[in-house]
C-alpha positions in Angstrom: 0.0 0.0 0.0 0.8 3.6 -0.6 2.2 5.5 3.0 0.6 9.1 3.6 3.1 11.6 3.9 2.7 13.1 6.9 2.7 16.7 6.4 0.6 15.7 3.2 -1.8 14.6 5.8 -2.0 17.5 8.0 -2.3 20.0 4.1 -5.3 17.8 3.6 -6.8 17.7 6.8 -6.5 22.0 6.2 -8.1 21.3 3.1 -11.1 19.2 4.1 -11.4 22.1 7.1 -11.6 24.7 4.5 -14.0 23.3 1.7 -16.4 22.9 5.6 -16.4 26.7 5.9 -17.0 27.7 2.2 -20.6 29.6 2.0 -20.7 30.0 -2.0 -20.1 28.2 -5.2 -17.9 31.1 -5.9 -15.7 30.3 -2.7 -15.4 26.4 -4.1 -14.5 28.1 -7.3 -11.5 30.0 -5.9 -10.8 27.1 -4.1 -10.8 24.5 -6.8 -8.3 26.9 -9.2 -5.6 27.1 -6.4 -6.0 23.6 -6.3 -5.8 22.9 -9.8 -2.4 25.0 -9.6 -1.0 23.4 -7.1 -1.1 20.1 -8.5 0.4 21.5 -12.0 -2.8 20.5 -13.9 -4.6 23.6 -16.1 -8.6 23.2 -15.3 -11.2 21.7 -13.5 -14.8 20.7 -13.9 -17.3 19.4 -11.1 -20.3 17.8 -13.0 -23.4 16.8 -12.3 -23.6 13.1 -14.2 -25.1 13.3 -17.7 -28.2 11.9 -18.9 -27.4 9.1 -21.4 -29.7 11.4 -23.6 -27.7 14.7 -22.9 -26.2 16.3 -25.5 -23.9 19.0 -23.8 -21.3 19.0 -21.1 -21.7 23.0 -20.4 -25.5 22.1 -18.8 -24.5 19.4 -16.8 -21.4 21.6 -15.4 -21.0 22.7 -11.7 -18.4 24.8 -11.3 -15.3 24.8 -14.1 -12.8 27.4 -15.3 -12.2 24.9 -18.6 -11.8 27.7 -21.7 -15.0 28.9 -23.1 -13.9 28.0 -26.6 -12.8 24.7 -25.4 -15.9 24.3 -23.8 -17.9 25.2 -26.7 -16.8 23.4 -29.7 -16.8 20.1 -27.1 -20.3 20.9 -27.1 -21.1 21.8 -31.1 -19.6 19.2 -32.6 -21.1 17.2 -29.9 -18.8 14.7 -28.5 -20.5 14.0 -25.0 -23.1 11.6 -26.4 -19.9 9.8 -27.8 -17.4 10.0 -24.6 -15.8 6.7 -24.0 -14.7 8.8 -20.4 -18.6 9.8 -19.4 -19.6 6.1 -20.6 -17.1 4.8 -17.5 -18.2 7.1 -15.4 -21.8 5.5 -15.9 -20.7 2.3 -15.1 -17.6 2.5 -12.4 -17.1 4.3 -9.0 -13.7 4.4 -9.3 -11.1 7.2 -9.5 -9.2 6.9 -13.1 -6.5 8.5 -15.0 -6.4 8.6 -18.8 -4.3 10.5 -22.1 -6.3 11.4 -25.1 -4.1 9.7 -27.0 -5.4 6.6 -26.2 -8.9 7.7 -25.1 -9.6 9.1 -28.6 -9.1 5.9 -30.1 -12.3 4.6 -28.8 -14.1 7.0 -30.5 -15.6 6.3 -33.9 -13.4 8.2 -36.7 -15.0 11.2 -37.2 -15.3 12.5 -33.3 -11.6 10.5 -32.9 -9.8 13.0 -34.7 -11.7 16.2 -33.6 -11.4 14.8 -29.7 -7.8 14.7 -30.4 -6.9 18.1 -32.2 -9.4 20.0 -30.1 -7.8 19.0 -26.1 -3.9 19.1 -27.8 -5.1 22.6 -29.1 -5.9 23.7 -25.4 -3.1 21.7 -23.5 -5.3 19.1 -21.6 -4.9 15.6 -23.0 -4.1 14.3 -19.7 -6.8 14.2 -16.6 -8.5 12.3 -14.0 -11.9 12.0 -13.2 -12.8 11.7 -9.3 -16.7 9.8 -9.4 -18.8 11.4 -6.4 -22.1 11.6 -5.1 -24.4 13.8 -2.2 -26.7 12.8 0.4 -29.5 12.6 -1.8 -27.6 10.0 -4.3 -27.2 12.7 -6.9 -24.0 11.1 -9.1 -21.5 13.4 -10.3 -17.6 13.6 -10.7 -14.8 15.7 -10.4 -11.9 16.1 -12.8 -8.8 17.6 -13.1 -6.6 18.0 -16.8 -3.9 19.4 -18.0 -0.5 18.6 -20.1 1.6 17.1 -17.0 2.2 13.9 -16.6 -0.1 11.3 -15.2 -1.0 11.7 -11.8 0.9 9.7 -9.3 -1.2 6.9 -6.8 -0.4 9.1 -4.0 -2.0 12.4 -5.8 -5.1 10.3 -7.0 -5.5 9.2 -3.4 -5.9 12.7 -2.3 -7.3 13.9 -4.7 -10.2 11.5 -4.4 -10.8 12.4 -1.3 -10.8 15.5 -1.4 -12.9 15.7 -4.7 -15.7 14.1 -2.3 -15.4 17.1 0.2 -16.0 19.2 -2.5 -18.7 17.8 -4.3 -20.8 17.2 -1.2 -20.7 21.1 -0.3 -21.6 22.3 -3.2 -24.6 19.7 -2.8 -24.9 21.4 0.5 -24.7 24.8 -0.7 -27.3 24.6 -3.2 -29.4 23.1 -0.6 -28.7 26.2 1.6 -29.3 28.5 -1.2 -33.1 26.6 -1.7 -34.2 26.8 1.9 -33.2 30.7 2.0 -35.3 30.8 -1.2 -37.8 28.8 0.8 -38.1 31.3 3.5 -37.3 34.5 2.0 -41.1 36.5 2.3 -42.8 38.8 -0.7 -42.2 41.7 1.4 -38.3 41.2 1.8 -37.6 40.4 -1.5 -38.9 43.4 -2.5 -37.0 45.2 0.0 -34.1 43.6 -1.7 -35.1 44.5 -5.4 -35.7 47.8 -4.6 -32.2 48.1 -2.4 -30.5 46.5 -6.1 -32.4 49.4 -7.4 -29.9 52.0 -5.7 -32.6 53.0 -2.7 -32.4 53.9 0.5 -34.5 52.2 3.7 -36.5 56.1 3.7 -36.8 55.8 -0.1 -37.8 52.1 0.0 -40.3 53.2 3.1 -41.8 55.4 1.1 -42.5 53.3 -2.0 -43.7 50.7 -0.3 -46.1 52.7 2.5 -44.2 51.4 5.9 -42.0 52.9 8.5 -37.9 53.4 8.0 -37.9 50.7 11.0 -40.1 48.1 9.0 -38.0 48.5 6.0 -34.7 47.9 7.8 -36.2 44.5 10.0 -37.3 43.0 6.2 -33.5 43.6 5.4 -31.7 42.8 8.5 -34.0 39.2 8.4 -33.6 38.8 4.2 -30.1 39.4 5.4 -29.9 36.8 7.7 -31.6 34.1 6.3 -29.5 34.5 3.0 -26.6 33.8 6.0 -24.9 37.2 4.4 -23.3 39.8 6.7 -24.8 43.2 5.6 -27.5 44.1 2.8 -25.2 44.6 0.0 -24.1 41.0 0.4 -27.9 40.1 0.6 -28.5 41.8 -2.5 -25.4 40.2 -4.4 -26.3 36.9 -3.3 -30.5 37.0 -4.3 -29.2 38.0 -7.7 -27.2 35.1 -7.9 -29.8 33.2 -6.9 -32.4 34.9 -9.3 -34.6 35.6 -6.4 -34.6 39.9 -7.5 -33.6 41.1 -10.8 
């Protein structure tokens, strides 16, 4: 068996306490692209697992920094339907590494070439693809690619592990994000769209017909229960969430 580097243990374990404490799909994001860095690859992609029916990678996507270009002539020509990697995925819950060198061969001859030439092009014929699932048995995976060299057993074995931390707080996160959605009231979301709007608790008061006081409990509560700090992070957050416009 392969020994744990200590202090590769205790950079994990800091790891693992760090994805805990994330409170956004943006703070994953950051997160993931350090990561990516550190272990020399180029880009990431948590995924949600495709439909045998789906036609496109960029809907099924989490979280990725992969190149839009990349990303979109992947999805034009389409070659997810075709994906001897996604097929595995389907059917295995392990961990594995693979070159597109030898990958593209198991393509029929007209996505073989264009799989090749197109991940060459952008410098990632090498990856690994991490399989993971949440609480609710939602399957996914998360992958790492790049032009290094294979990963080692020892990187695959941390990387797996933390590839599940990951996956299951964005799972959490999004259920986070549906309960504030959940609770949110008519009356403090519009407090909200009309604070996006540039207006003060007196202007809001006096569009909607309530006292400065009422305005600013709708806030301070929309701003709790979206678990922000002040209004303006409130705000930020419901329009990520499509809750105001």
């Amino acid at each position: 068996m392969t020994a744990i580097d200590p202090d590769a243990s205790e950079r994990i374990a800091a790891a693992v306490a760090e994805i805990g404490s994330f409170k956004t799909q943006f703070d994953v994001f950051r997160f993931m692209k350090r990561l990516t860095e550190s272990y020399g690859a180029r880009a990431f992609m948590v995924l949600n697992m495709p439909s045998p029916t789906s036609l496109d990678l960029s809907s099924n996507s989490i979280i990725t920094n992969w190149p839009a270009d990349l990303l979109t002539e992947y999805d034009q020509t389409p070659l997810l339907s075709s994906s001897p990697l996604l097929g595995r995925l389907r059917v295995s819950t392990t961990p594995f590494t693979y070159d597109i060198e030898h990958v593209s061969k198991q393509r029929d001859p007209r996505t073989m070439e264009i799989s090749h030439a197109l991940f060459n092009r952008f410098r990632m014929p090498r990856g690994a693809f991490f399989p993971a699932h949440d609480a609710s048995g939602i399957r996914g995976a998360v992958s790492f690619c790049g032009d290094r060299s294979i990963f080692s057993t020892a990187e695959m074995m941390e990387l797996m592990f933390l590839s599940i931390h990951i996956y299951n707080r964005l799972a959490e996160i999004r259920d986070l994000d549906n309960r504030a959605t959940d609770m949110l009231t008519e009356r403090e979301i519009d407090c909200l769209n009309w604070t996006a709007a540039g207006k003060t608790s007196v202007e809001i008061a006096e569009i909607l017909g309530l006292s400065e006081h009422t305005i600013n409990h709708y806030l301070n509560r929309a701003t709790k229960k979206l678990d922000t700090v002040n209004r303006t992070q409130a705000v930020a957050k419901a329009l990520r969430l499509g809750l105001i416009k």
